[in-house]
PyMOL Python script that loads the backbone (N, CA, C, O; Angstrom):
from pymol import cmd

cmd.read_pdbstr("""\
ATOM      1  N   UNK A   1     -25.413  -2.428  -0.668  1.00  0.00           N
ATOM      2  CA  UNK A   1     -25.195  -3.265   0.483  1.00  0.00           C
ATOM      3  C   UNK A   1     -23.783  -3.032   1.005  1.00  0.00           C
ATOM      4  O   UNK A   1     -22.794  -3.056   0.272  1.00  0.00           O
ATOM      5  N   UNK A   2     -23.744  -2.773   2.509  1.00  0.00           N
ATOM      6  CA  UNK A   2     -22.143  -2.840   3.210  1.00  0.00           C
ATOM      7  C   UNK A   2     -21.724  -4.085   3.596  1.00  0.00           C
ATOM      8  O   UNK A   2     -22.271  -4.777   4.455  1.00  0.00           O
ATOM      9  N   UNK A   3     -20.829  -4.344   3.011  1.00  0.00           N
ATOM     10  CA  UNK A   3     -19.762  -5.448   3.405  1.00  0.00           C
ATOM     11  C   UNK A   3     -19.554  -5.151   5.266  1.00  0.00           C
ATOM     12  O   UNK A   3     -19.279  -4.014   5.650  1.00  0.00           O
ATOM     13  N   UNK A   4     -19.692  -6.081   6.072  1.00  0.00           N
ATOM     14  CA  UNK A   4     -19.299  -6.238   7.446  1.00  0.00           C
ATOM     15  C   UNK A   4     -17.383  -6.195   7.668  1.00  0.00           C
ATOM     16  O   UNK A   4     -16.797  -7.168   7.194  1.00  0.00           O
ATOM     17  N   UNK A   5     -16.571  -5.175   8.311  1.00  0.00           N
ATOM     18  CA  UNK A   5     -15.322  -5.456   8.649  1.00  0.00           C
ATOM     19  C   UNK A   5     -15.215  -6.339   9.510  1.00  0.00           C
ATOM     20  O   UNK A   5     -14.040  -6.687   9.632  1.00  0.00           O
ATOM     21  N   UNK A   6     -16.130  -7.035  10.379  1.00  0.00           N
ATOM     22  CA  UNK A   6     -16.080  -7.410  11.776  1.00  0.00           C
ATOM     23  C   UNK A   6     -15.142  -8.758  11.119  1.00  0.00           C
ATOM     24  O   UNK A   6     -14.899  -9.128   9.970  1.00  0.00           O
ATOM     25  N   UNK A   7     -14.796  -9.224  12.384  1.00  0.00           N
ATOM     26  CA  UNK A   7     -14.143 -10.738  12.508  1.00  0.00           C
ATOM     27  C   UNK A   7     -15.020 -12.038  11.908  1.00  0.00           C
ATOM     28  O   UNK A   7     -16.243 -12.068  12.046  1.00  0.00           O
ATOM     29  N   UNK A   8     -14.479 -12.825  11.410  1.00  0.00           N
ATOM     30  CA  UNK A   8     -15.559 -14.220  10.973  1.00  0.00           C
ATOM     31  C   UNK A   8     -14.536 -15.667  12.002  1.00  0.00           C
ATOM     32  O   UNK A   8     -13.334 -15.809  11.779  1.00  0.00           O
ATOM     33  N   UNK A   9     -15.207 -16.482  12.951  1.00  0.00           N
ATOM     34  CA  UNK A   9     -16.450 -16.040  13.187  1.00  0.00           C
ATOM     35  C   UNK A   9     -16.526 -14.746  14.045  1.00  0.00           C
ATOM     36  O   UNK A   9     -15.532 -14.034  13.904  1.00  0.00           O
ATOM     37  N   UNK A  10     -17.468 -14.271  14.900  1.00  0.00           N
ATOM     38  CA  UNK A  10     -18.032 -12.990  15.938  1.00  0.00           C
ATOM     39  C   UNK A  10     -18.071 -13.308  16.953  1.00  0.00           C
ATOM     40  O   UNK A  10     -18.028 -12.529  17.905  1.00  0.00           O
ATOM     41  N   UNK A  11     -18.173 -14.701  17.049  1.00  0.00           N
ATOM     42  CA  UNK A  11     -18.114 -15.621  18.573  1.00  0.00           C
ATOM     43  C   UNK A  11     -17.440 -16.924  18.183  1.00  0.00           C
ATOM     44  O   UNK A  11     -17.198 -17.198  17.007  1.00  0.00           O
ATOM     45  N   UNK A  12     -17.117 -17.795  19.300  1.00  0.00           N
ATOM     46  CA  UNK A  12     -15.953 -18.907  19.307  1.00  0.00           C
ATOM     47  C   UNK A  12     -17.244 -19.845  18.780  1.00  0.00           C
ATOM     48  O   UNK A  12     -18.363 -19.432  19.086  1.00  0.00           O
ATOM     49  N   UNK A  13     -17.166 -20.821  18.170  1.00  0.00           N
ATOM     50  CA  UNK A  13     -17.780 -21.889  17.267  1.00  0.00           C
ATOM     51  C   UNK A  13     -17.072 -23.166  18.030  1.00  0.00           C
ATOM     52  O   UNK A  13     -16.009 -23.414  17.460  1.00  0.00           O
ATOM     53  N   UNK A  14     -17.265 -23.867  18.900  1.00  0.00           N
ATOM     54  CA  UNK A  14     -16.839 -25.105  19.395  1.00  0.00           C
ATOM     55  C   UNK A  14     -16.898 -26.333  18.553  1.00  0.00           C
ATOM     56  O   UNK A  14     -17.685 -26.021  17.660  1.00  0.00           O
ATOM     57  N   UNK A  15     -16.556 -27.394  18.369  1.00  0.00           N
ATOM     58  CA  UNK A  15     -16.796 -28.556  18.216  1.00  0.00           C
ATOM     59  C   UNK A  15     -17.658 -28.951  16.833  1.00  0.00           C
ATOM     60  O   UNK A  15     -18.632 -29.701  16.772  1.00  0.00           O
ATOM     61  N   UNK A  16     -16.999 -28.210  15.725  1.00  0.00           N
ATOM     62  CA  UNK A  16     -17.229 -28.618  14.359  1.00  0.00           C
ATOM     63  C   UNK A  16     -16.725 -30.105  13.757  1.00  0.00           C
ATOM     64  O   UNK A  16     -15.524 -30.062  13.489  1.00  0.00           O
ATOM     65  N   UNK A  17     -17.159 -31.024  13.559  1.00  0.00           N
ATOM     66  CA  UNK A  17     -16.819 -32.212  13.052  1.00  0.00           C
ATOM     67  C   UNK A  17     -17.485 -33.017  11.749  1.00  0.00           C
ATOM     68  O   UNK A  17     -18.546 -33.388  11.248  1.00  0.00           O
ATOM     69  N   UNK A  18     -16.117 -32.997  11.602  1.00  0.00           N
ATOM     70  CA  UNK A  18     -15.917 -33.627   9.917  1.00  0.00           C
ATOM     71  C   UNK A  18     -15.528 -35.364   9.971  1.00  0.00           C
ATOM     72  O   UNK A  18     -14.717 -36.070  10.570  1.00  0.00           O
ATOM     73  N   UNK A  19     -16.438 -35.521   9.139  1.00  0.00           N
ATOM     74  CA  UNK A  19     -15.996 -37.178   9.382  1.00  0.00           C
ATOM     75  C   UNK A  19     -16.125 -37.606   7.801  1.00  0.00           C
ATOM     76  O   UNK A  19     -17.126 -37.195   7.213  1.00  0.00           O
ATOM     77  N   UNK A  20     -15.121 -38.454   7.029  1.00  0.00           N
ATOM     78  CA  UNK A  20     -14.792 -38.893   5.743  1.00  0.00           C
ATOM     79  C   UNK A  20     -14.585 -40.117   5.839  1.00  0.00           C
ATOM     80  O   UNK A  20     -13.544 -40.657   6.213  1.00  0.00           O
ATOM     81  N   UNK A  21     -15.919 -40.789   5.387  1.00  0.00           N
ATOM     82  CA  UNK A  21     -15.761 -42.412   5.631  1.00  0.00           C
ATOM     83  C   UNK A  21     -15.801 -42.834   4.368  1.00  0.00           C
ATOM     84  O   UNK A  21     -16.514 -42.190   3.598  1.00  0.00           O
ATOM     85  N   UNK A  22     -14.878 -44.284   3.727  1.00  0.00           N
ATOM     86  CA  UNK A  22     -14.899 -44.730   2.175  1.00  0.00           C
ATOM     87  C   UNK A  22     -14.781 -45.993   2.597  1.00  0.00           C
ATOM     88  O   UNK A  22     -13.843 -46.244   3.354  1.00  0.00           O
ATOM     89  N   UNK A  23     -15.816 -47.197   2.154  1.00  0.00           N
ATOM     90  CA  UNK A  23     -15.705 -48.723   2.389  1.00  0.00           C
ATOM     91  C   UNK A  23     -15.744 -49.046   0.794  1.00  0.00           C
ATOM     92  O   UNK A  23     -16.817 -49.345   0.270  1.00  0.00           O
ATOM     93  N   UNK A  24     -14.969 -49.001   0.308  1.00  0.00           N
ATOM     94  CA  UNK A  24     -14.675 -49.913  -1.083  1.00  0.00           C
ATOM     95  C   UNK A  24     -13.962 -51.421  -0.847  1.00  0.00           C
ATOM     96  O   UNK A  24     -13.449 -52.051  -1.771  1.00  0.00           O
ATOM     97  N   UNK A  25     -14.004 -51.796   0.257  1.00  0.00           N
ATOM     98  CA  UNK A  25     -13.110 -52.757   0.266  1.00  0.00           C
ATOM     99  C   UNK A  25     -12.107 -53.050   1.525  1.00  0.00           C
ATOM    100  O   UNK A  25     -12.027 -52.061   2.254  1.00  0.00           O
ATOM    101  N   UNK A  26     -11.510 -53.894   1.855  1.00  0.00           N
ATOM    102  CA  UNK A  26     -10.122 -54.039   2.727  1.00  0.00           C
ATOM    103  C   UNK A  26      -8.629 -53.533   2.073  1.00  0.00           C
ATOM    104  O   UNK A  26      -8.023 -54.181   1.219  1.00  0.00           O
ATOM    105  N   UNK A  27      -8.257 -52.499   2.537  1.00  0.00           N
ATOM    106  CA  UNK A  27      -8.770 -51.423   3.730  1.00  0.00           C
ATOM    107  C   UNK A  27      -9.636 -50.668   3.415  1.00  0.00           C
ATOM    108  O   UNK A  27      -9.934 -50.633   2.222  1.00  0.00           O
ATOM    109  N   UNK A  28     -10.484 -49.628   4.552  1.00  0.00           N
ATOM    110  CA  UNK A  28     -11.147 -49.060   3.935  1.00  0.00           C
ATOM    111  C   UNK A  28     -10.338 -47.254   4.816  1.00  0.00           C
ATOM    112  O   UNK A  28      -9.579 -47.117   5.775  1.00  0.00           O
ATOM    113  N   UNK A  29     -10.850 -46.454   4.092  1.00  0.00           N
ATOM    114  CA  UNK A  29     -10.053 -44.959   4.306  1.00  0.00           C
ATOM    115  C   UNK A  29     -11.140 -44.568   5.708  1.00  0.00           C
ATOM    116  O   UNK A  29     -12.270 -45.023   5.527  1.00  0.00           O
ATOM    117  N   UNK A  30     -11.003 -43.976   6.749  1.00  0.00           N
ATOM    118  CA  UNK A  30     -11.631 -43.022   7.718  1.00  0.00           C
ATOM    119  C   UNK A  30     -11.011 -42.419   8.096  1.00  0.00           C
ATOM    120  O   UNK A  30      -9.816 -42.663   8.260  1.00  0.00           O
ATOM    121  N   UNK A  31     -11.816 -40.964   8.504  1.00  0.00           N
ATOM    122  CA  UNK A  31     -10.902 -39.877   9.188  1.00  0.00           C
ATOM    123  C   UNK A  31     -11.967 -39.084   9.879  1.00  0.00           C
ATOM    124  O   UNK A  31     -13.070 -38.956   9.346  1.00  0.00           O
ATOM    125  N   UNK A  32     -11.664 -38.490  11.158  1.00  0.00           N
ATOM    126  CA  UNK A  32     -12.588 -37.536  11.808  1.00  0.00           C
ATOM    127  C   UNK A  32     -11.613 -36.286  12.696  1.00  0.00           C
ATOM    128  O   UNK A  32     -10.551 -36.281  13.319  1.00  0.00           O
ATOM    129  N   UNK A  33     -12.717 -35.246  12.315  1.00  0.00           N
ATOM    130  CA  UNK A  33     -11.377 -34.183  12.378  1.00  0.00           C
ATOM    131  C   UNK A  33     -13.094 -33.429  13.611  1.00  0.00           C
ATOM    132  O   UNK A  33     -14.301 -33.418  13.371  1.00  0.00           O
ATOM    133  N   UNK A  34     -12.413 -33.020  14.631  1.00  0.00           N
ATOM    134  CA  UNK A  34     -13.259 -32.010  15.473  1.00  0.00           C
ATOM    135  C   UNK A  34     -12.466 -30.501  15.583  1.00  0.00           C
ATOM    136  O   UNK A  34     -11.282 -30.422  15.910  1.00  0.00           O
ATOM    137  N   UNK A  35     -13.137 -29.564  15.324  1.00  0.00           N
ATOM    138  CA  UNK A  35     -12.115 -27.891  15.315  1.00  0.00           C
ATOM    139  C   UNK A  35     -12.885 -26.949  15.966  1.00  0.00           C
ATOM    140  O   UNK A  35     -14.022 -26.675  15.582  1.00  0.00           O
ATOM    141  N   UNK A  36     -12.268 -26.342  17.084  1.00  0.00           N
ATOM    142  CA  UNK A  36     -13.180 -24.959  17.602  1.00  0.00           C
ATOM    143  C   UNK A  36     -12.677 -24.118  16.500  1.00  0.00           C
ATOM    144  O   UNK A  36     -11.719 -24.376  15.772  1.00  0.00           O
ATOM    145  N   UNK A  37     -13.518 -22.974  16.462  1.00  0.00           N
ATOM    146  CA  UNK A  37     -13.317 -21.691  15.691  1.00  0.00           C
ATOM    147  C   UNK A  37     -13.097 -20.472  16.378  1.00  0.00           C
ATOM    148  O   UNK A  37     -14.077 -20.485  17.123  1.00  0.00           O
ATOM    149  N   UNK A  38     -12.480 -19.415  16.646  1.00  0.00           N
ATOM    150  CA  UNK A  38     -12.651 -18.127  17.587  1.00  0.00           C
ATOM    151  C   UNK A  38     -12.323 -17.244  16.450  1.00  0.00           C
ATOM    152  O   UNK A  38     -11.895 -17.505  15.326  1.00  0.00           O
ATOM    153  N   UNK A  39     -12.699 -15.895  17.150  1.00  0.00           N
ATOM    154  CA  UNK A  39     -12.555 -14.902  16.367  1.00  0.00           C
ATOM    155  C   UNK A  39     -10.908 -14.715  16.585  1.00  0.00           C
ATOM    156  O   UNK A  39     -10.188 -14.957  17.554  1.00  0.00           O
ATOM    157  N   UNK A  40     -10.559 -14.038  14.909  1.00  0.00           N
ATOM    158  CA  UNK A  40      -9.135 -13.746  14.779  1.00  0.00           C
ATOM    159  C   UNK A  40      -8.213 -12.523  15.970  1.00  0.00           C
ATOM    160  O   UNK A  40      -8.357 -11.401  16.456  1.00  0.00           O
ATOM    161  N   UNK A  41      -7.705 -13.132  15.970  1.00  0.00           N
ATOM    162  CA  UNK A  41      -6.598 -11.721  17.144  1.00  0.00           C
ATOM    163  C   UNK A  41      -5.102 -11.742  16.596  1.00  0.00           C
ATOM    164  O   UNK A  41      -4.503 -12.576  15.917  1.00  0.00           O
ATOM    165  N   UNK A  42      -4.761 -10.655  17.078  1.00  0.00           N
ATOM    166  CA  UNK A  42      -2.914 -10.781  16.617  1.00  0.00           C
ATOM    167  C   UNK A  42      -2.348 -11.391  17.443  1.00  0.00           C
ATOM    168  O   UNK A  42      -2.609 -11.648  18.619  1.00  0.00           O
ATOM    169  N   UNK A  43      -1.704 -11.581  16.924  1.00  0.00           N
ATOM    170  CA  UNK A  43      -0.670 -13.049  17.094  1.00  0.00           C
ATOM    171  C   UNK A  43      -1.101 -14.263  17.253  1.00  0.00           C
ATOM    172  O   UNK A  43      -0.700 -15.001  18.153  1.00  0.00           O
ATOM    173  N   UNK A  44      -1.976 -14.585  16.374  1.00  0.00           N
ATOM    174  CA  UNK A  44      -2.751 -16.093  16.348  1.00  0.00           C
ATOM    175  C   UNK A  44      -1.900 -17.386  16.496  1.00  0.00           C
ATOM    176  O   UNK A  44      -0.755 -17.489  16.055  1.00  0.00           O
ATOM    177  N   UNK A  45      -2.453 -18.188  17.043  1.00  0.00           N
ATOM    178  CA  UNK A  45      -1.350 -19.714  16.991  1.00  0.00           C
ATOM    179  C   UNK A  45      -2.158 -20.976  17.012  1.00  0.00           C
ATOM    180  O   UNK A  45      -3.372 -20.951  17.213  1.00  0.00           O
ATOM    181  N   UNK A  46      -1.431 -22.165  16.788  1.00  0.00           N
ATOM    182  CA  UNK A  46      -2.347 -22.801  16.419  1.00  0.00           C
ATOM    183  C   UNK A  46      -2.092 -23.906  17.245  1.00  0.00           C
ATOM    184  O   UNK A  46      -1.012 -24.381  17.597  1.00  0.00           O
ATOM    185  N   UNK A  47      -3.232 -24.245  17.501  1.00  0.00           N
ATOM    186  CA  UNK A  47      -2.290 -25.616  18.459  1.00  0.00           C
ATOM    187  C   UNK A  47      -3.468 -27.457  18.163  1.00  0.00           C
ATOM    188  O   UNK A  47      -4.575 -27.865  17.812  1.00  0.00           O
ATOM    189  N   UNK A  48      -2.055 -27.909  18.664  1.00  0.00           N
ATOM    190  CA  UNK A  48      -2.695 -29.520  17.850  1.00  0.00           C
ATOM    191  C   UNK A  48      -2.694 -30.342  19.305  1.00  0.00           C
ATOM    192  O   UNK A  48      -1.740 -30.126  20.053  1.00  0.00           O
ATOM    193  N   UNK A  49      -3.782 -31.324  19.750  1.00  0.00           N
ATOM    194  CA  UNK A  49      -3.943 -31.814  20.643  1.00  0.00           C
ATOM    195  C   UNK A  49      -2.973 -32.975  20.876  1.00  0.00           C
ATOM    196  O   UNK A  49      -3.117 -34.025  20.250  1.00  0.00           O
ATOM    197  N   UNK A  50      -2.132 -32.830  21.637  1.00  0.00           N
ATOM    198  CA  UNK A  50      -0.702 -33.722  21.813  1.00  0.00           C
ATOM    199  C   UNK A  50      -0.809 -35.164  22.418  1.00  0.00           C
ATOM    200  O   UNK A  50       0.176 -35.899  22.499  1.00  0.00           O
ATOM    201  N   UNK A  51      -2.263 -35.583  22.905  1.00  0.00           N
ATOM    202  CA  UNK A  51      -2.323 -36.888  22.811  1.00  0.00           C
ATOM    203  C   UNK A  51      -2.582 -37.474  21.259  1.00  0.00           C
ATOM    204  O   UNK A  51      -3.200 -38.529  21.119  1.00  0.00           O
ATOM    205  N   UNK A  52      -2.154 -36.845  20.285  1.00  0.00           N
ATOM    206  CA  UNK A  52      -2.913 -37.544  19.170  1.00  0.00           C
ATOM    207  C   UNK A  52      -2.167 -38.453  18.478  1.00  0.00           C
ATOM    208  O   UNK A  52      -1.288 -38.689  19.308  1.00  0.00           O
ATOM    209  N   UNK A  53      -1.991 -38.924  17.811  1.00  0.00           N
ATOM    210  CA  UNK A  53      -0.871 -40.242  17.560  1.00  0.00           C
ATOM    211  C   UNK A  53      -1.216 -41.524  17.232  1.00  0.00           C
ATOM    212  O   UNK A  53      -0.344 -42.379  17.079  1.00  0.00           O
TER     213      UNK A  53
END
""", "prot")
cmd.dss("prot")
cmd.show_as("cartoon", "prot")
cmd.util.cbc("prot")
cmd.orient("prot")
């Protein structure tokens, strides 16, 4: 079998979301994270959505 060189992903992946909910009690922990994916290029950067806060 050949291993693929290509890029992971091969196409941009939009709107992956992760959500980590824990109710044990007051307080309880939540978090929700949404991430596009694109294929790798040089000089990659990363960027964080600046209303977030």
């Amino acid at each position: 079998m050949e291993s693929d060189t290509g890029t992971f992903p091969p196409h941009p992946i939009r709107g992956v979301r992760a959500v980590y909910a824990r109710q044990a009690g007051c307080p309880s922990d939540f978090a929700e994270v949404t991430v596009d994916f694109e294929p790798w290029e040089v000089c990659v950067t990363f960027e964080v959505a600046a209303e977030l806060g």
